[in-house]
N, C-alpha and C positions, 0 to 999 in steps of 0.2 A: 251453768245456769240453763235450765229449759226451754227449749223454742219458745213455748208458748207464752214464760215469762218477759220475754220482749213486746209485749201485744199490751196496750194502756188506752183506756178508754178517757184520755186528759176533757177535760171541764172548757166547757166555751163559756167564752164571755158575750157579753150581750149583742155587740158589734158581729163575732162572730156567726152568732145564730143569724140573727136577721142577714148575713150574708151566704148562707148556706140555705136560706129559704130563698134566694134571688136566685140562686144557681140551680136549686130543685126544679123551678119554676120554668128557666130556663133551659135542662135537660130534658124535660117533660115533651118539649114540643117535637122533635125528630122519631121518637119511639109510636109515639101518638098519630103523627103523621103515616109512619109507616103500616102503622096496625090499618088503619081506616084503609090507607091505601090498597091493601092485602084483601081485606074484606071487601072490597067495591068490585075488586076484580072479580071476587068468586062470585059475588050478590050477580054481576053481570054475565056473568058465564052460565050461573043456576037458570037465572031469566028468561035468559034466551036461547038456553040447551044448546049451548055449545062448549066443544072439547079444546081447552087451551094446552092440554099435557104435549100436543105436537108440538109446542115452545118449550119442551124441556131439554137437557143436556142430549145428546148423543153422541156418546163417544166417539171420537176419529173421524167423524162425518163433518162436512162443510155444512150440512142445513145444521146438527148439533151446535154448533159454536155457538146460533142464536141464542142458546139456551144459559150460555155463562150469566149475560145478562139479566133475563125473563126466567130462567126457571125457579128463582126463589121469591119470587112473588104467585106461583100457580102452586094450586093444594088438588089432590084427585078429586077429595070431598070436605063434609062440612067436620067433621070428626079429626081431619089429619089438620085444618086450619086450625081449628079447635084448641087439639095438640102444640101448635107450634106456636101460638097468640100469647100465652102467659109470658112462657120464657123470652121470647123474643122481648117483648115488652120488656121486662125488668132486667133482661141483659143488656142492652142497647143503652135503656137510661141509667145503669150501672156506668158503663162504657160514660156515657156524653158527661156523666157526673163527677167521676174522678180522674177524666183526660178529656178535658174543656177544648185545650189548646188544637189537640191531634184527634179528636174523637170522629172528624169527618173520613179524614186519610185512613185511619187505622178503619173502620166501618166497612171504607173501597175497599182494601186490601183485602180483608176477609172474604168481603161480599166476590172479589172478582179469583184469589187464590183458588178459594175453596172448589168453585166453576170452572177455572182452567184444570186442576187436578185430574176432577172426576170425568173431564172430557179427555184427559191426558190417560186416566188408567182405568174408569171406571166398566161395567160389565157393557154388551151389546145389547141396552137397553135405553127407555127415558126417565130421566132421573129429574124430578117434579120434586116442590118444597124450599122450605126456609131451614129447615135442620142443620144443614150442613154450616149457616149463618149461625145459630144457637150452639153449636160444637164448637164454631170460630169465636166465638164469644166468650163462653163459658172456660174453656182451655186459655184464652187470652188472659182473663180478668183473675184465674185462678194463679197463674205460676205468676205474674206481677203479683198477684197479692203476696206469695212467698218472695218474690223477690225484693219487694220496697217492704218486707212484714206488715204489711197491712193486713189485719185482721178482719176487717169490714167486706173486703174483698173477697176472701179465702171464703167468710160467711154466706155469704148471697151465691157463691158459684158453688155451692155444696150444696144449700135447700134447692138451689131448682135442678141440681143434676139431681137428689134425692126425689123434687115433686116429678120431675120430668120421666121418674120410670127405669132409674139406674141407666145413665148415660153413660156407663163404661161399656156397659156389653155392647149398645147402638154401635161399636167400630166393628164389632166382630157380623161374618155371615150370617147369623143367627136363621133370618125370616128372607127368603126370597122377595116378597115384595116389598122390604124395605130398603132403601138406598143407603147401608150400609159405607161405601165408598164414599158419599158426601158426609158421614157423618167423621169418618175417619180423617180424611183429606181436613172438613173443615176446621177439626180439634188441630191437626197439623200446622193448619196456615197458623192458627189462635196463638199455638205456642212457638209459632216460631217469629211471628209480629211481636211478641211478651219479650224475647232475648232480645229483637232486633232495636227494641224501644225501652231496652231496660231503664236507661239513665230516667225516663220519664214516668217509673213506677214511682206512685204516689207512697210515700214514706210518710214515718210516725212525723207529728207535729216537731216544733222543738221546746214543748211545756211536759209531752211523751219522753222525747230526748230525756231530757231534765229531771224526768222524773227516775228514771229508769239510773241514771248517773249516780243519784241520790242515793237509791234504792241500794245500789251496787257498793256501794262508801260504805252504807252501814251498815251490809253485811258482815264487809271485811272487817270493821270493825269489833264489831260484837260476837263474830263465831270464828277467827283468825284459825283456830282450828280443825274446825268443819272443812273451810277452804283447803289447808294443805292434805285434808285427806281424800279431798274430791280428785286435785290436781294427780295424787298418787295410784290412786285407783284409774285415771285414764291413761 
């Protein structure tokens, strides 16, 4: 059968929607929070013409290390903010939406791996931005989605690597002034938080289950053999 034939879009019931508007409602507030946050900072830095980038990573440096913390809240300008506002947003409350329980912990981890990395390997420069956050995201949210087959997941971490500008090449050297190292590092920490948290990839319902069980029955049934010539051919 085909990957993609395990992916079932099952029918909610009433109870369920109005419970998945509770929790939308709910995911909403941590992304939302963040965003503003981000933006105050730059509104505050534009304001009053000053340079926050000296709070970014530097590698191997004791002043750097400030930067694990503080550098993915500082943008150079209003363009790179810009850049990184959509996805952050709609990863985050991806994230807080289908890992309720873990979506704080998992959030730290990303936010602080990605930071130790690039302070650990990145070039002799300051590495400013949230990207490396949106890399830890997006690689997080994506291999969970292969892993529990959630389709929904798989969905959302491809439109925004797609709106985001092709977020593959982002690992590689490409452009000197991009901090290529946070974005690599970050996709890193994402997939390596996704193995480390497998058990807690959100998997099909069990009406998905169900269906797919069903599905399965009466194939075998009705095409007995189509089946043994699939099984022969592999």
């Amino acid at each position: 059968m085909p990957l993609l034939s395990r992916y079932h879009s099952g029918g909610y019931s009433e109870d369920q929607f109005n419970l998945e508007k509770r929790i939308i409602r709910h995911s909403l507030f941590f992304p939302l929070l963040l965003v503003v946050v981000i933006w105050l900072i730059k509104l505050f830095e534009f304001e009053f013409q000053l340079d926050f980038s000296i709070w970014g990573v530097l590698p191997l440096t004791e002043r750097g290390l400030r930067g694990i913390l503080f550098s993915p809240l500082i943008h150079s300008n209003f363009n790179h903010l810009i850049a990184n506002t959509f996805p952050l947003f709609i990863l985050t409350f991806s994230l807080f939406f289908f890992y309720r329980k873990s979506a704080y912990t998992i959030f730290a981890l990303i936010y602080l791996f990605s930071g130790i990395f690039v302070w650990l390997g990145g070039r002799e420069a300051l590495h400013i931005g949230a990207s490396g956050i949106v890399y830890g995201l997006a690689g997080f949210l994506f291999l969970s989605g292969i892993i529990g087959f959630n389709i929904r997941l798989l969905t959302i971490s491809l439109i925004v690597s797609l709106l985001y500008g092709g977020m593959f090449w982002g690992i590689f050297p490409v452009k000197p002034d991009i901090s290529w190292e946070s974005h690599l590092w970050g996709g890193v920490s994402g997939f390596g938080l996704a193995l480390l948290y497998y058990k807690s990839a959100p998997a099909r319902s069990e009406e998905e289950a169900a269906e797919e069980t069903e599905e399965e029955l009466t194939d075998e049934t009705e095409f007995p053999d189509e089946e043994l010539t699939d099984k022969e051919n592999d």
